[in-house]
C-alpha positions in Angstrom: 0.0 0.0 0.0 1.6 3.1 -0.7 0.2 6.7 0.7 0.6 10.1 -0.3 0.1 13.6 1.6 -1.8 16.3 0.5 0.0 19.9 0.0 -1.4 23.4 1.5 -2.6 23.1 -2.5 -4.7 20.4 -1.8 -2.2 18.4 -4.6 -1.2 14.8 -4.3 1.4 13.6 -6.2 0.8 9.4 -7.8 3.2 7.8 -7.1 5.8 6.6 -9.7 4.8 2.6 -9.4 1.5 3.4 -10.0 2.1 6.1 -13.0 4.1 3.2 -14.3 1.8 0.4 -14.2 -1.3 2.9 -15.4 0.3 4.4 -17.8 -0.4 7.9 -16.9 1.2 10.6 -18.4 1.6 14.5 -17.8 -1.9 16.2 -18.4 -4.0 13.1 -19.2 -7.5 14.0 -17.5 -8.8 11.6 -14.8 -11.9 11.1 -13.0 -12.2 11.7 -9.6 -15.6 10.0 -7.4 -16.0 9.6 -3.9 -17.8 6.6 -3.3 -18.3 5.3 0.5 -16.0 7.8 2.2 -12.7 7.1 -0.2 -11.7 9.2 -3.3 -10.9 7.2 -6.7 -9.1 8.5 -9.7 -10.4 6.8 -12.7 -8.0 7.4 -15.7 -9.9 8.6 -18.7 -8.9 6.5 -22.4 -8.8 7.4 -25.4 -11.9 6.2 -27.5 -9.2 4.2 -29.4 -7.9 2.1 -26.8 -11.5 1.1 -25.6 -11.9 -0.8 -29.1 -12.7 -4.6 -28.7 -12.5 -4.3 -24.8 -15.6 -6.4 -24.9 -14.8 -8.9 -27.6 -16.4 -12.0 -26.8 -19.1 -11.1 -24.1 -22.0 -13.3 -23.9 -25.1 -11.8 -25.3 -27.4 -15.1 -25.1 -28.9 -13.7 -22.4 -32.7 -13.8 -22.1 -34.8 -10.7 -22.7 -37.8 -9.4 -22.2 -40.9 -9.2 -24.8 -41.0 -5.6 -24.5 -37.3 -5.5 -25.1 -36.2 -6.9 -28.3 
């Protein structure tokens, strides 16, 4: 677990692991929720790396009459 500190700025610095492993880089835009007292940062992709994340999904699932 690694932990940062927040500056007089309110800035926290990720650290470099983390960065690394994300693949974050200087001015990409992230997301920020706080869900059940915690904060998350949510990277935001480009629409061109989202491209076949769901490739082979199930879609045999049953439906509804009103719904097809």
């Amino acid at each position: 677990m690694q932990f940062v500190t927040i500056s007089p700025k309110f800035q926290v610095v990720i650290p470099r692991p983390i960065r690394e492993s994300l693949r974050l880089s200087p001015g990409q835009k992230v997301q920020v929720v706080e869900y059940n007292g915690r904060i998350e940062l949510i990277p935001e992709k480009h629409i061109k790396e989202l491209r076949g994340f769901i490739k082979g999904i199930n879609t045999e699932i049953e439906r509804e009459k009103d719904r097809v």
